[in-house]
C-alpha positions in Angstrom: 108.5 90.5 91.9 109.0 89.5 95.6 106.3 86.5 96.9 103.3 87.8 98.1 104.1 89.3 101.5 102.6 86.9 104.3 99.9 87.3 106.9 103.0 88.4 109.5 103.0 91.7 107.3 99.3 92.4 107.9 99.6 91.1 111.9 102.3 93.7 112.3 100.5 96.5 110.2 97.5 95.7 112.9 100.2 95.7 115.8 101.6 99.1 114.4 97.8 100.6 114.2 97.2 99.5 117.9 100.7 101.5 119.3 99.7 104.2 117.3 96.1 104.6 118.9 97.2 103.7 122.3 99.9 106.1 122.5 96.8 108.7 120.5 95.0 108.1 123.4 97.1 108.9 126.5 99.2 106.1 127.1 102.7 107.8 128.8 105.4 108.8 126.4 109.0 109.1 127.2 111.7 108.5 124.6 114.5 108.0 127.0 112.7 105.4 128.9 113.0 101.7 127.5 109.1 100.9 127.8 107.5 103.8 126.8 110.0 104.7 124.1 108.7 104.3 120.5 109.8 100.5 120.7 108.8 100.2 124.4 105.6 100.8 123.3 105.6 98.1 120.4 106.5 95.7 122.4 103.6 96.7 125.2 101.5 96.0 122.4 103.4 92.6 121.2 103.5 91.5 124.8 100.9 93.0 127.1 103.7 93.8 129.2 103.9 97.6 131.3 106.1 99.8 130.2 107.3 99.8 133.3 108.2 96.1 133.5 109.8 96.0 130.1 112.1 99.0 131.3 113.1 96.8 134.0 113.9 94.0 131.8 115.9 96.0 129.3 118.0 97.7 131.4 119.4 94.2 133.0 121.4 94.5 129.8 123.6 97.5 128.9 122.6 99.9 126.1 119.6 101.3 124.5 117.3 99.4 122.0 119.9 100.1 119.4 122.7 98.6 121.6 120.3 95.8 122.3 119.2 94.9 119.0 123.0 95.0 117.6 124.2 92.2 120.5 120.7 90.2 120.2 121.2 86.2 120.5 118.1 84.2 120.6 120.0 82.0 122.7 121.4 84.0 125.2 119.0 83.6 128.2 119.0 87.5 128.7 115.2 89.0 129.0 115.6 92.1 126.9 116.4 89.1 123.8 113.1 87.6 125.2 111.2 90.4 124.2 113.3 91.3 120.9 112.8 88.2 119.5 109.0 88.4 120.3 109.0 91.9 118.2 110.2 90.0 115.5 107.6 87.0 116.1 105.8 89.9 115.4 106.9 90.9 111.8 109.8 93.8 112.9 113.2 92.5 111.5 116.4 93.0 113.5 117.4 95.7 111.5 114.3 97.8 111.6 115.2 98.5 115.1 116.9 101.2 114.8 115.1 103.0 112.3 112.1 102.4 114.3 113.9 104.1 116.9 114.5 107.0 115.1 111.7 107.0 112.8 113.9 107.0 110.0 112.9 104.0 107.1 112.9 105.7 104.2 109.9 102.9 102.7 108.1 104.8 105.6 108.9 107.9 104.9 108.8 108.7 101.4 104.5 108.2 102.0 104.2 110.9 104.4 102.1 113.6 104.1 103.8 116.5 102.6 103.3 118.7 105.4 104.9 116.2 107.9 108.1 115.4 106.0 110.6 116.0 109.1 109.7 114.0 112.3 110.9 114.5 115.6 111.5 110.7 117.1 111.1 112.1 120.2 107.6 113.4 119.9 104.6 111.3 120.3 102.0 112.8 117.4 105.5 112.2 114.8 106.0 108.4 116.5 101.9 107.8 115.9 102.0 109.5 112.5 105.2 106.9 111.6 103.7 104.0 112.8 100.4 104.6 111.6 102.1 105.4 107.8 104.3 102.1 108.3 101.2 100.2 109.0 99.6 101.8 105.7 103.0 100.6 103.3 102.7 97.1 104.8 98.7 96.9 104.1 99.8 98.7 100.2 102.4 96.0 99.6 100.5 92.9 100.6 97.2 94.6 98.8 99.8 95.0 95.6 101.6 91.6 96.4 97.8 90.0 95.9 96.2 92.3 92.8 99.3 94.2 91.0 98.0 97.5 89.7 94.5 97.5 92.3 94.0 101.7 92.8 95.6 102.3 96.5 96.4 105.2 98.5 98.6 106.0 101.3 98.5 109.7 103.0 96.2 111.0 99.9 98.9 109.6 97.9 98.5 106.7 95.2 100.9 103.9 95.9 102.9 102.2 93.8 106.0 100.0 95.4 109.4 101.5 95.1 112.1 100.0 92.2 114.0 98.2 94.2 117.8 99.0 92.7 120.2 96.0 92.5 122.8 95.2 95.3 126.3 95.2 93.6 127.8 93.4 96.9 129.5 90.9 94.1 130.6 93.1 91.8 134.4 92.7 90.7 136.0 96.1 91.5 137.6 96.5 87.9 139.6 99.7 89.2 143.5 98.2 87.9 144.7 100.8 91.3 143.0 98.5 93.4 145.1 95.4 92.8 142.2 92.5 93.3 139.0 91.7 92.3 136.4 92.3 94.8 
């Protein structure tokens, strides 16, 4: 079993819960713009920063979030890495970006409700539904992490953490066609 997930997991699940209810309760929506897009809005929450601002600071390098988060270099002076690398002060890993984007992790998404199985990345209730379900798995795996077996439920659902399947990166490619190992 992984260590116990750390006190960054339940800071971001508390981050994630915040974005959801802000953008719940009015806060302006637009997918194609870099603040208010469902990471502009994380990092308003991260930062305290407008969406406006951070749209400003983002599009000083080309690219969307995707774009940004593939050329990322803590060192490189350029705001829009300011403000990734606080996102992943935060918890978020570099390559969550993009399925945050695109609401598309499947540890997400295999604990939403039945009814909700296809989300629209573009549309605000799907982005708070997402964030508010990612929230729920990183409370479920620290609560797990802590007291194996303890009853919990996500979405009406009970939890229980995924089987993680093993990464065969090192395996020796025994096909004789090939010519080489792996």
């Amino acid at each position: 079993m992984e260590a116990p997930l750390t006190q960054l997991t339940l800071n971001l699940a508390a981050r994630l819960r915040e974005t959801a209810e802000r953008l719940r309760t009015g806060a302006p929506y637009r997918w194609t713009h870099q603040g208010r897009c469902n990471l502009g809005h994380l990092v308003q929450t991260v930062t305290g920063l407008a969406g406006a601002d951070i749209h400003r600071l983002a599009i000083q390098s080309e690219g969307e979030w995707v774009d940004h988060a593939a050329n990322y270099c803590e060192t490189s002076g350029r705001p829009v890495d300011a403000l990734l690398t606080d996102v992943m002060r935060c918890g978020v890993r570099l390559d969550e970006i993009a399925d945050l984007e695109r609401l598309a992790d499947a540890r997400v998404l295999r604990w939403l409700p039945a009814s909700r199985r296809f989300l629209d990345y573009r549309q605000r209730d799907d982005v708070v539904l997402y964030f508010e379900t990612w929230a729920s798995v990183l409370e479920a795996e620290h609560r797990w992490a802590m007291r194996p077996g303890d009853a919990v439920t996500i979405n009406g659902r009970p939890y229980s953490p995924q089987k993680r399947t093993p990464s065969l990166e090192n395996a020796l490619d025994e096909n004789p066609a090939s010519g080489h190992a792996a």
